[in-house]
N, C-alpha and C positions, 0 to 999 in steps of 0.2 A: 520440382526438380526433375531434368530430363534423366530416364532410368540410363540412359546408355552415357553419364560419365560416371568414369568410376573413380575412386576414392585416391588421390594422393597420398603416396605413404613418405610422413615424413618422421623425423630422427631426434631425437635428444641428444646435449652433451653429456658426455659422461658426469654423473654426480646430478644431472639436472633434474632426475625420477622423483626424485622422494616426495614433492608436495603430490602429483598427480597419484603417485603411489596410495599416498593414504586419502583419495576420494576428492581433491581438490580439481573444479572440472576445470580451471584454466592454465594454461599455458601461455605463457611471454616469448613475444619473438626473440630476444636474448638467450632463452635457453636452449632455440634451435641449433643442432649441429649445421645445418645449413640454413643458408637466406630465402626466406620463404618468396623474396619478390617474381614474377610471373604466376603467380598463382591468383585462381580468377577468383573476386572476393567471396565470398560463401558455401565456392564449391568443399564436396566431402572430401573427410582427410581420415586416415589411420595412424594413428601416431603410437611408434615405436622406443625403445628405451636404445641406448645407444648401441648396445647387443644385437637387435634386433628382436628385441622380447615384445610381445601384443602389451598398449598398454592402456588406449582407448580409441573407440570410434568419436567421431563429429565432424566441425568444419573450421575451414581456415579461414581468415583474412589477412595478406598482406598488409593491409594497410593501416591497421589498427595492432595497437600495443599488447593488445590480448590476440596473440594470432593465433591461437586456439582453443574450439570452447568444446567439453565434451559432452553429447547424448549418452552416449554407454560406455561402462566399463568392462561390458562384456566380449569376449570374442565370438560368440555364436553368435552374436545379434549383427547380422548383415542389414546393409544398405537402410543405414540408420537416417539419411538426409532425404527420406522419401514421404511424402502424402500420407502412406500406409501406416509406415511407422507412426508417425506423428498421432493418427486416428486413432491407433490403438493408445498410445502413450496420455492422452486427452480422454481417453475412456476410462483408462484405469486411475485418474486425478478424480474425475468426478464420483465415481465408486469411492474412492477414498475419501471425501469430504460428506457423501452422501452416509456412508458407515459412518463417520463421527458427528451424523446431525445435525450436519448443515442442509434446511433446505428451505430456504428462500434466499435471501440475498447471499453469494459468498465468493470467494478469491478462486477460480476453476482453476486455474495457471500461475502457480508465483516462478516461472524462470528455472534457475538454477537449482532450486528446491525438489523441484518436478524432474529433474534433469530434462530440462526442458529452457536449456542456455536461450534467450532473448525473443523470450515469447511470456505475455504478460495477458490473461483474461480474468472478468471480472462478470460474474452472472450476477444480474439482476433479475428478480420479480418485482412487476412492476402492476399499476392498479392506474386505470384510467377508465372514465365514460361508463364506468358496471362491465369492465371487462379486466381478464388481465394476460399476460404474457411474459417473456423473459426477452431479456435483451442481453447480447453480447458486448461489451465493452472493451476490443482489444488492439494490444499493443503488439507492435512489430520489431524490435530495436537492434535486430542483427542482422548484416548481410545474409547470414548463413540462414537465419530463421524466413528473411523475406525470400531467399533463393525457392525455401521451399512452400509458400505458402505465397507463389505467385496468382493462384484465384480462389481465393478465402472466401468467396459467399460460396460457388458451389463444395467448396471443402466443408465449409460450418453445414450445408444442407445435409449433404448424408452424413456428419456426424448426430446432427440433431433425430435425425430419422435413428439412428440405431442408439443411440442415448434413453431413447421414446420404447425402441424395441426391449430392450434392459431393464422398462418398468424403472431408469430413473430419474427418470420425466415424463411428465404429463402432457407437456408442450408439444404441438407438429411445428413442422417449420410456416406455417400460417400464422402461429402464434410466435413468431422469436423474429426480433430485429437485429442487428450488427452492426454497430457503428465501430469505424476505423480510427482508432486514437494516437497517429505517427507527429504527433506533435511535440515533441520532446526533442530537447538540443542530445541527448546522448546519440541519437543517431548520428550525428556529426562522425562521432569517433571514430565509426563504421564505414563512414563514408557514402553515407543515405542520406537524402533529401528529407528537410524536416516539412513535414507536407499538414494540409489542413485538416480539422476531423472531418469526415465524409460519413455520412451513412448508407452504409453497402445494401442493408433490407432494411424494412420500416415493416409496421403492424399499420394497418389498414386502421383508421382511426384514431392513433393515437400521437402524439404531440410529444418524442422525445427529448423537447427544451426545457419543456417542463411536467415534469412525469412522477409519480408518486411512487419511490421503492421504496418493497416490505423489507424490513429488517427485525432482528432480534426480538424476542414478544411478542410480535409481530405490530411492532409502530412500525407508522409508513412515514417518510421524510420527503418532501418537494424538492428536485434537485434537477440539473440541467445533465443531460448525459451527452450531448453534443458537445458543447465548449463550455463546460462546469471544470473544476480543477482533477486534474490526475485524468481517471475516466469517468471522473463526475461525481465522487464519492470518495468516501476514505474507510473503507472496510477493515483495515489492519487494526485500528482504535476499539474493535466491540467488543475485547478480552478487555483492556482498561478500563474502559466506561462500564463494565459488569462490575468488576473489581469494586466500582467507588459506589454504583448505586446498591450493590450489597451491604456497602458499610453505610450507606445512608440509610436502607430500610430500618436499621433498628436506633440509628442517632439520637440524640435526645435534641430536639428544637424547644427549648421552653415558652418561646415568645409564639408559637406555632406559626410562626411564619419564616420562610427561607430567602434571604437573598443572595443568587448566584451569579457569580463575574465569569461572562464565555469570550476570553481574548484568543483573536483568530477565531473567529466560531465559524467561519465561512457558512456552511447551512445550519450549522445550530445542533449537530446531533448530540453533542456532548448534554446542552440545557435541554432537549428535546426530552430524551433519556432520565433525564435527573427529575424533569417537573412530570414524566410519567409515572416513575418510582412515589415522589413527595404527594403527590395529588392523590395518591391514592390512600397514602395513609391520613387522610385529612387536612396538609397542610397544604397552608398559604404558598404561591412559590413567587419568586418578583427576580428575571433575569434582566441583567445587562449584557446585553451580546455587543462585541467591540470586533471590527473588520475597516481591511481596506476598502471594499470592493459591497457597492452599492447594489451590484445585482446579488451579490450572496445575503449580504443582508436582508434584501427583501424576500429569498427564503426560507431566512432563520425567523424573520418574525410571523411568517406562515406557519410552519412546522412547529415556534417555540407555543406559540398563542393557541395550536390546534390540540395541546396538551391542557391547556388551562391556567399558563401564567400569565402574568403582567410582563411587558415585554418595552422595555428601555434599549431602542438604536441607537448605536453610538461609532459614524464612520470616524477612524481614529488610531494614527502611526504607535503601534504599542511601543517603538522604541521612543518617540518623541512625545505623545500628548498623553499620558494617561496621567500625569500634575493634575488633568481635569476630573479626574473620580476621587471621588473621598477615602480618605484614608480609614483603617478597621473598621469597615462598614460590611463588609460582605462576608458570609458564613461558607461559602464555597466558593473558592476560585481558580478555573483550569487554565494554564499556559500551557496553547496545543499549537503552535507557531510552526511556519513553513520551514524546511530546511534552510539555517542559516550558515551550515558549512555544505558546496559542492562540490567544493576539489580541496586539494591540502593547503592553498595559497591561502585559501578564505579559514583557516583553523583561528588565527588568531584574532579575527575580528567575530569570526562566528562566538567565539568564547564568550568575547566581550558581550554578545549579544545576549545571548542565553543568560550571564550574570545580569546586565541590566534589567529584562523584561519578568526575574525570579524574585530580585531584591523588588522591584514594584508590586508584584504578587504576594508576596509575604508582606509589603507596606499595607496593603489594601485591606488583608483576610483579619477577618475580629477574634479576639482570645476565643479558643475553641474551638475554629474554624477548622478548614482543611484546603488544601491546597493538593492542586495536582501539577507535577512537572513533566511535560514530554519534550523529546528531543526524536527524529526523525533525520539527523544527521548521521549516516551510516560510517562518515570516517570522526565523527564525533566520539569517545571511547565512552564506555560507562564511567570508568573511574573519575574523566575528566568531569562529565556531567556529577557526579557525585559529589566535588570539588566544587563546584559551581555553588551547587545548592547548596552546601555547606557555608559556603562565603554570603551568600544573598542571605543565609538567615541570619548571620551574624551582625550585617550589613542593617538590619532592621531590628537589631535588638529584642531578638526575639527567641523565646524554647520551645522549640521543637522535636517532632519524633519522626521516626519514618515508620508509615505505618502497612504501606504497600509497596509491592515492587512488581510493576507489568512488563509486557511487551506485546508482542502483536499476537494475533489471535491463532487461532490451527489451520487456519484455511490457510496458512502462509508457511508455511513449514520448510525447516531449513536445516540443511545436512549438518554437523558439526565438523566438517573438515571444512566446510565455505563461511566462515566467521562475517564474510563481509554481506552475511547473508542477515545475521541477527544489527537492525538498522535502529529498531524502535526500540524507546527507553521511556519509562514514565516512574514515576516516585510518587505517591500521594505521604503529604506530612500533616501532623493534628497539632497544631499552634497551642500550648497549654497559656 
């Protein structure tokens, strides 16, 4: 962002304070006292209470429904839509995840969380050829964010160089790649170009299509970081997935063998995770991994087979063809499905959906089993999902408990005045 514009100060209606009052960083072009049209998309704005009282720095877009999103709620904090800021603001995230023990794969950037409106990064450690390195994996999804991060390798360069300095990385920038993930229809809303992934830096040797990240325990998963789902992973999931293979380490299998139903498994980290847990305590483990998509599949049965199970591919519409697996046959079964609600229009078919692919889930899981339900549907409410699953067990004649309740992990952390911030919902239940 060019240092010499400066910040648009715009105005509230009266009465319109109160949500940004209590830490809410958006603002609706309806609550403007005036019309925010001429105003250039991204550029920075001050936004005032109808008084004329300080009430946050950030940036505007005319053209988008959210016509303001805030960086700071501070007044001392000048010229918050600048490089500088931002390097500091991405400094003090990774301190933050590096204090609570994240360090190999984890969420650097969740957004709004960060106060860090329409910026999305995701570090990878990665393991290729007897080397290894970090990769960047980042999102752009706001005019205001792209205004200011119009040249992102040299920006990520000297972040990485003083990250390095900080002792809280090991990495130089010789060892760190960037791929650019503007692939997402939310940019629309903004009025940005949904554009291809591009890889801004590459590591000298190594094949980010197919690349091995360390996660949790330190398993490694084959996954595609170029044009793989999301930014080629799904990191939000490794609070849930600890959650279950916790209650798996002391389970009782009497038959010592395990068989696990992974619908949506895309790369498999849910069975991956589970047959690392079960193998170790000596058992047998035999995954069914179920997916659209033929290149995730041949991931999952990389990643699921490099733990030690039997691994059963099965490409396969979990709302339409799953009549082809047998019924209480399987002792653990996850439903980890793509968002089927994305706007409010899709609520009530999304419902439908969530009921159908949960009542198959509890058709399939054997007396004793477990079942895990997630929903990644962020205007999907808890209660509704709750509902759901209540009906899908009924629906199969079945007694059940709830035996867990997750969400997404700490590297994703979310203010409690931005509700639309808490998206992930999971339920594990034990079929008696």
């Amino acid at each position: 962002m060019n240092k010499s514009i400066k910040p648009t100060v715009w105005r509230l209606r009266t009465g319109a304070d109160r949500r940004i009052r209590g830490g809410h960083p958006w603002t609706f072009s309806n609550e403007l006292a005036e019309s925010p049209k001429g105003h250039t998309p991204g550029a920075p704005v001050v936004l005032l209470d109808a008084k004329g009282g300080f009430l946050a720095s950030g940036y505007g877009n005319p053209h988008s429904l959210i016509a303001f999103r805030a960086l700071s709620f501070k007044s001392q904090e000048q010229e918050v839509c600048e490089t500088e800021y931002l390097q500091r603001q991405l400094v003090k995230t990774w301190w933050q995840r590096h204090r609570l023990g994240f360090k190999s794969s984890f969420r650097w950037c969740y957004g709004e969380g960060d106060f860090l409106p329409g910026l999305v990064i995701d570090r990878y450690l990665v393991h290729q050829n007897g080397q290894m390195g970090q990769v960047f994996a980042v999102q752009i999804l706001t005019a205001g964010m792209s205004a200011i991060l119009q040249e992102p390798t040299s920006f990520f360069e000297n972040l990485v160089q003083e990250i390095k300095e900080k002792n809280l990385s090991d990495f130089s920038w010789e060892q760190t790649a960037v791929v650019l993930r503007n692939d997402v229809q939310v940019r629309r809303l903004e009025g940005l170009e949904i554009e291809a992934p591009r890889v801004l830096k590459t590591i000298e040797g190594m094949n980010l299509s197919e690349i091995d990240i360390e996660i949790k325990n330190q398993v490694l998963m084959t996954t595609d970081l170029i044009e793989g789902q999301k930014t080629g992973f799904f990191l939000d999931q490794a609070h849930n997935i600890s959650l279950l293979c916790d209650q798996l380490k002391t389970m009782e299998f009497p038959e010592g063998i395990v068989r696990v139903l992974d619908l949506c498994c895309y790369v498999g980290q849910w069975s991956t995770q589970i047959t690392h847990v079960l193998q170790a305590r000596g058992l047998k483990v035999e995954v069914t991994a179920v997916d659209v998509s033929d290149h995730a599949l041949s991931f999952a049965a990389k990643n699921i087979e490099r733990q030690g199970a039997v691994v059963n591919i099965r490409n396969l519409d979990v709302l339409k063809d799953l009549g082809s697996l047998p019924d209480r046959y399987f002792d653990v079964v996850i439903a980890d499905p793509p968002a089927f609600i994305k706007a409010k229009k899709d609520v009530p078919t999304g419902r439908h959906a969530y009921l159908k692919l949960n009542t198959s889930a509890f058709k399939m899981v054997r007396k004793g089993g477990l079942v895990a339900s997630c929903s990644c549907s962020g205007l999907f409410e808890e209660a509704e999902m709750i509902d759901v699953i209540r009906k899908a067990i009924s629906r199969g004649e079945n007694e059940a408990r709830c035996i867990q309740h997750g969400g997404h992990s700490a590297d994703h952390p979310v203010l409690l005045a931005f509700r639309e911030g808490f998206y992930l919902k999971m339920f594990v239940h034990h079929v008696l």
